[in-house]
N, C-alpha and C positions, 0 to 999 in steps of 0.2 A: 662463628661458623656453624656450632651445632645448632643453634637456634636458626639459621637460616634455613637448616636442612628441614628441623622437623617443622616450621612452618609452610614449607611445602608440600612434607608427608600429611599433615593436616586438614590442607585445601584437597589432596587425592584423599585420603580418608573421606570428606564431604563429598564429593561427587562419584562414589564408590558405589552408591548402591545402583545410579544407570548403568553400570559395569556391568553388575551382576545380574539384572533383568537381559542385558544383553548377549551375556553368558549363556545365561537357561536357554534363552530361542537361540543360541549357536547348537547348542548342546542337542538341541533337539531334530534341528535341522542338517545335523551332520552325525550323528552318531552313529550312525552305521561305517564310518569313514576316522576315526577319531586324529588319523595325520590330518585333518584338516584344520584342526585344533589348534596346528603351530601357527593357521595366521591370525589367530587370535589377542596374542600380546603383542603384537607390533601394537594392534587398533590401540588394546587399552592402553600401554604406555604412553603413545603418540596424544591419543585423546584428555589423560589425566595429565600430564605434564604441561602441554596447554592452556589445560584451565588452571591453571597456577599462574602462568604468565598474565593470561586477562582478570585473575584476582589481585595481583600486583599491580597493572596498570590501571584498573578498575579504584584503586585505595590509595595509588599513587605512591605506592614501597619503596620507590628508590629515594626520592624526595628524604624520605626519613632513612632509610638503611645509607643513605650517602653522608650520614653525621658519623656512623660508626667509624672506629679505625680499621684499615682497611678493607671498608663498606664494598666497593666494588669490585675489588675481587673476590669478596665473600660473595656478592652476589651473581658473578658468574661461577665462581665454582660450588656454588650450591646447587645451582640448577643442573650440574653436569656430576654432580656426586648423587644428588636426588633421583634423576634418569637413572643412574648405573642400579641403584639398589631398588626402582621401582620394577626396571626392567629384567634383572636378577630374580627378583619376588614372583612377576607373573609367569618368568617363562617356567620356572620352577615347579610352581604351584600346577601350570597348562603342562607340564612335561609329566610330572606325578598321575595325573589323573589321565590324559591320554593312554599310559601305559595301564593305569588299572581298566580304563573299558577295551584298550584291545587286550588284554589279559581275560575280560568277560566273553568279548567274542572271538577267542581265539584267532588271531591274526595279528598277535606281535612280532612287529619287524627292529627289533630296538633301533638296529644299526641304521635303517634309513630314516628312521623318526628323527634320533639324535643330528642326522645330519641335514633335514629339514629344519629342524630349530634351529638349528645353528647359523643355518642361511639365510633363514629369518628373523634373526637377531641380529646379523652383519649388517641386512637388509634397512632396517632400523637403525642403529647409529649411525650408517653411512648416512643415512637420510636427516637424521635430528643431526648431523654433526654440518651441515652445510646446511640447514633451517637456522638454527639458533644464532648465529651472526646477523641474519637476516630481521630476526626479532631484536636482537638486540640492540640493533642500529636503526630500525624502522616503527620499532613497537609491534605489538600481536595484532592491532586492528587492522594495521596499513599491507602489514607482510602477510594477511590473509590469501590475498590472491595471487604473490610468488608461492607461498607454501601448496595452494592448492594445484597451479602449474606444476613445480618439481611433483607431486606426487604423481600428476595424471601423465607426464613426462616420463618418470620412471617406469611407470605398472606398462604403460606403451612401448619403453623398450625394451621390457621384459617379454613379453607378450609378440612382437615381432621377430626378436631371436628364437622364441619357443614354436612359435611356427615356421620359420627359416630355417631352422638344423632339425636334424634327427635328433630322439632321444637317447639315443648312442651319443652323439655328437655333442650333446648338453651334457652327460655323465663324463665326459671324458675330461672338458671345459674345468666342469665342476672339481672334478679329481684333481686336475692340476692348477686351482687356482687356488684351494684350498690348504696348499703348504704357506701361500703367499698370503691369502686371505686377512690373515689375524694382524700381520704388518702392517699391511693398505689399513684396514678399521684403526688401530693402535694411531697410527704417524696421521691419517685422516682427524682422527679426534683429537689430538693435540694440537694440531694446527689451529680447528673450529674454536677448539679452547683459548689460543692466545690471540686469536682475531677478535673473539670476543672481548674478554679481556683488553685489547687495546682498544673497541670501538667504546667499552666503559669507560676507560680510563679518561679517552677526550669528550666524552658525552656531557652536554649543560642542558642543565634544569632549568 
């Protein structure tokens, strides 16, 4: 299992550094704002975890990780133990440094920062947690173009509720959906987990 993991931290290690070019022109382009910063690890997670799956199907990994003893469970739950701790890593890292430049320009609000990442991070596993069955049953090449639907699906229903209520009406939403929040993500990703998992289990090479 560990080797599954950090052969994935690996592959994101390698395509780390377009991250970070993408960073600097965020950084630039938003610094005056630095909440804007929270959507920024959804991208890299999303985008680095990715390219893991098309270096696997790219080398053909399952093929060979399907010899191991319990090859396929290790290779789904690698993939979802890899997400947590990539996802952990950036929002961290994006949450640390938002607070030092609005600490530079006076206008730290912790309490809505925090609760913008947070919603940004829901936002994201909700989303990879109903991707990843789709990959793993279709491959990365083929579920390009469900993936890119749910995404343009979602940002649209987000976007139509944002202009259909007031922002009284979204804060209030937001207040009470957030006792519940962490249960829906939690029982969501378990699910995606053992759907996974069982599209591996009957999956032929």
């Amino acid at each position: 299992m560990k080797g599954f993991i950090v052969k994935d931290l690996l592959i994101v290690k390698e395509n780390l550094k377009a991250s970070l070019i993408i960073l600097g022109v965020y950084l630039l382009l938003f610094i005056g704002n630095p909440s804007n910063l929270s959507f920024l690890p959804p991208f890299m997670s999303f985008y680095l975890m990715l390219s893991t799956f098309s270096y696997d199907e790219l080398n053909k990994w399952e093929s060979y990780a399907f010899s191991f003893p319990d090859g396929r469970r290790n290779i789904v739950l690698s993939k979802y133990i890899s997400t947590f701790i990539l996802t952990l890593i950036s929002y961290s890292l994006i949450f640390i440094l938002s607070i030092g430049l609005s600490l530079y320009l006076h206008n730290l609000n912790l309490g809505e920062m925090f609760i913008t990442f947070l919603a940004n991070m829901a936002s994201i596993i909700f989303l990879l947690s109903i991707i990843y069955p789709i990959i793993f049953k279709f491959g990365i090449e083929k579920a390009r173009i469900a993936i890119l639907g749910l995404i343009v699906g979602f940002v649209l229903i987000v976007t139509f509720f944002g202009k259909l209520l007031s922002e009284d009406a979204l804060i209030k939403i937001f207040n009470s959906a957030l006792y519940v929040l962490p249960f829906v993500i939690i029982i969501t990703l378990i699910l995606s987990y053992l759907l996974s998992l069982k599209i591996m289990t009957k999956k032929e090479l």
